[in-house]
Residue frames relative to the residue before (quaternion, step in Angstrom):
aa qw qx qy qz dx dy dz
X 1.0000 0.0000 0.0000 0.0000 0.00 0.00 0.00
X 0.5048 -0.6031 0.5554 0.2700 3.93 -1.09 1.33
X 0.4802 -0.6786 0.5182 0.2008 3.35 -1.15 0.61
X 0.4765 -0.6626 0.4890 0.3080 3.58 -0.37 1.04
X 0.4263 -0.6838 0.5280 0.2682 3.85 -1.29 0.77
X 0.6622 -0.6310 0.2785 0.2930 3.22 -1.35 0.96
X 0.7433 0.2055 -0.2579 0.5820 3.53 1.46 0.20
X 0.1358 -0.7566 0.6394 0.0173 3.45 -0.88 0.78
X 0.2473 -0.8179 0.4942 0.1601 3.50 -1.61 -0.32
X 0.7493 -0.3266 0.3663 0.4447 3.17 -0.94 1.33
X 0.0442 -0.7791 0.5407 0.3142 3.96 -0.94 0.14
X 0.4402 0.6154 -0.3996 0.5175 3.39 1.73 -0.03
X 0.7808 0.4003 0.0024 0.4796 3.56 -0.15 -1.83
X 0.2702 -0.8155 0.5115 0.0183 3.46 0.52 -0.93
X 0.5076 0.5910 -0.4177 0.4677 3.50 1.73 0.64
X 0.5699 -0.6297 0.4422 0.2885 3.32 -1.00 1.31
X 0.2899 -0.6601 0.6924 0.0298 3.02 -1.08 2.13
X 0.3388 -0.6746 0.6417 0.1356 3.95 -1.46 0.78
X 0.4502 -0.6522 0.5558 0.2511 3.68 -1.25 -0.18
X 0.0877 -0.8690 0.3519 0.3365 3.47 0.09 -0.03
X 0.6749 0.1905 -0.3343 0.6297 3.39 1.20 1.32
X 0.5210 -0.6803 0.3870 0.3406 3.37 -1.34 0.79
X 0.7171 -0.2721 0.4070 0.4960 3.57 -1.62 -0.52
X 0.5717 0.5881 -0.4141 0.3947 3.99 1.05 -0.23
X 0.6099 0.5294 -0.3619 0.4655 3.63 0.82 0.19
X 0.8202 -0.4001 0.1920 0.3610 3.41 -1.22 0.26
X 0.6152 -0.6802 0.2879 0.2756 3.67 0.55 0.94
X 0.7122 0.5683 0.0155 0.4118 2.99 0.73 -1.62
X 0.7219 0.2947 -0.1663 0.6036 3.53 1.14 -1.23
X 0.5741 0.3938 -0.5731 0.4322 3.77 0.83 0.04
X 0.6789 0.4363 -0.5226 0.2749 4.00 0.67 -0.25
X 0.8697 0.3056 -0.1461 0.3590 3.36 0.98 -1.14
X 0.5891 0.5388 -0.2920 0.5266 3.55 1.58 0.69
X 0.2002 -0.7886 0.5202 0.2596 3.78 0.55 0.62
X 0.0874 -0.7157 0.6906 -0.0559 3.90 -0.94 0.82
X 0.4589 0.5848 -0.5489 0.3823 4.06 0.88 0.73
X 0.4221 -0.7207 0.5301 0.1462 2.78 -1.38 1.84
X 0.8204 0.0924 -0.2347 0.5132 3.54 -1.30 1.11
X 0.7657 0.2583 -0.2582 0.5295 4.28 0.32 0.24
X 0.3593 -0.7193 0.5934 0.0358 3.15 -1.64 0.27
X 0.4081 -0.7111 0.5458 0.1726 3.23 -0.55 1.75
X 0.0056 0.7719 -0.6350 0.0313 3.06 -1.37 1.04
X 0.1476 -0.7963 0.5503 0.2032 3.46 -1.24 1.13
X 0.5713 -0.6544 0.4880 0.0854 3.55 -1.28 0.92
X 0.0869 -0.8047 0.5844 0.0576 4.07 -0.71 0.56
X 0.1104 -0.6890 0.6685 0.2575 3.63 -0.56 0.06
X 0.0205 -0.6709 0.7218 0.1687 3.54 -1.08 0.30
X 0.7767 -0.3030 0.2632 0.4855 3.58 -2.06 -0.09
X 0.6668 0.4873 -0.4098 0.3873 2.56 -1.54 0.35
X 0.7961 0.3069 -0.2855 0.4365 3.80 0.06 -0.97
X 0.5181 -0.5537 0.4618 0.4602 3.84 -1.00 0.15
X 0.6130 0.4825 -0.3868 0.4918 4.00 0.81 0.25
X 0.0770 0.7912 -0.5870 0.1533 3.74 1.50 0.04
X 0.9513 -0.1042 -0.0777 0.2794 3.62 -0.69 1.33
X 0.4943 0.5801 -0.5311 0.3702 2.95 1.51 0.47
X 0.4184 -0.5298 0.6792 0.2880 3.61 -1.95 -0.05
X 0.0069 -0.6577 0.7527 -0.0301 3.33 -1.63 0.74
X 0.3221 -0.8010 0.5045 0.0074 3.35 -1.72 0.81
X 0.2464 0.8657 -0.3849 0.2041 3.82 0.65 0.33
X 0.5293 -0.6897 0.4818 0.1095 2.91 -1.60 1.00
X 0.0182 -0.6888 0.7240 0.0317 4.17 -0.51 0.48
X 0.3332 -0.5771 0.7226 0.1839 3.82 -1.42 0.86
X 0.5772 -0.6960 0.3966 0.1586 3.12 -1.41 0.46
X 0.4410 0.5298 -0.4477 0.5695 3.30 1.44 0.06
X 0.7902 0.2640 -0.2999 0.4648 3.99 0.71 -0.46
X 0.5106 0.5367 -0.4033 0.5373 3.61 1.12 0.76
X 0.4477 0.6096 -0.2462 0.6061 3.32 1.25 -0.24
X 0.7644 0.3529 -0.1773 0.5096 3.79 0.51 -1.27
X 0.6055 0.5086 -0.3952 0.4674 3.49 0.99 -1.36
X 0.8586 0.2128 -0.1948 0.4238 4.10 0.30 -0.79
X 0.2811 0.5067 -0.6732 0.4594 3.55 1.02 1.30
X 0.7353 0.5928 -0.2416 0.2228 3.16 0.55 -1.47
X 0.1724 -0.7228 0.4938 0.4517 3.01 1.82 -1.09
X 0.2758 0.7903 -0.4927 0.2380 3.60 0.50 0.70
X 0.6813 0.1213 -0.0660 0.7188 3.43 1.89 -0.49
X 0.4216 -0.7020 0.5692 0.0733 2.72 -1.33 1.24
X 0.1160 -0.8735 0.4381 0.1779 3.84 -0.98 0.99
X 0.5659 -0.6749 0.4387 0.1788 3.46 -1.06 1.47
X 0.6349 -0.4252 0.4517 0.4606 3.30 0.36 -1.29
X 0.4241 -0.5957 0.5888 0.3443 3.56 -1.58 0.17
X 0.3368 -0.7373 0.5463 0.2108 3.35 -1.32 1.08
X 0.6185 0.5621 -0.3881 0.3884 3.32 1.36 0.31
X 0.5962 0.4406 -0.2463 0.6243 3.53 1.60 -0.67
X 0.3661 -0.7357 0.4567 0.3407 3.52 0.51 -0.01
């Protein structure tokens, strides 16, 4: 897997999300450990049914618009994979 660039954007808003370390760190934990400062990396499934039927996508929301998406109830919450 390509290493995500050190700036990204918001896919809602579209304000320039940062990293909060460079590509000089352990390689590995910048792919599978999100380190973006104020947003959350999110990965994406298509299931049947949609015209994307099995692809994977990867994207960034900022927290000020995560925040809105679950006032709204627009997302539903699973749990913390850190509390278990």
């Amino acid at each position: 897997m390509a290493i995500r660039p050190t700036l990204t954007p918001c896919i809602i808003c579209e304000i320039t999300i940062t990293y909060l370390w460079d590509q000089t760190h352990n390689l590995k934990d910048l792919v599978e450990i999100p380190n973006l400062d104020s947003a959350i990396d999110i990965d994406l499934c298509a299931g049947y049914g949609s015209i994307h039927d099995g692809d994977m996508y990867t994207a960034v929301i900022c927290d000020t618009c995560m925040t809105t998406l679950i006032t709204k109830k627009l997302v539903t919450y699973k749990g913390n994979y850190i509390i278990g």
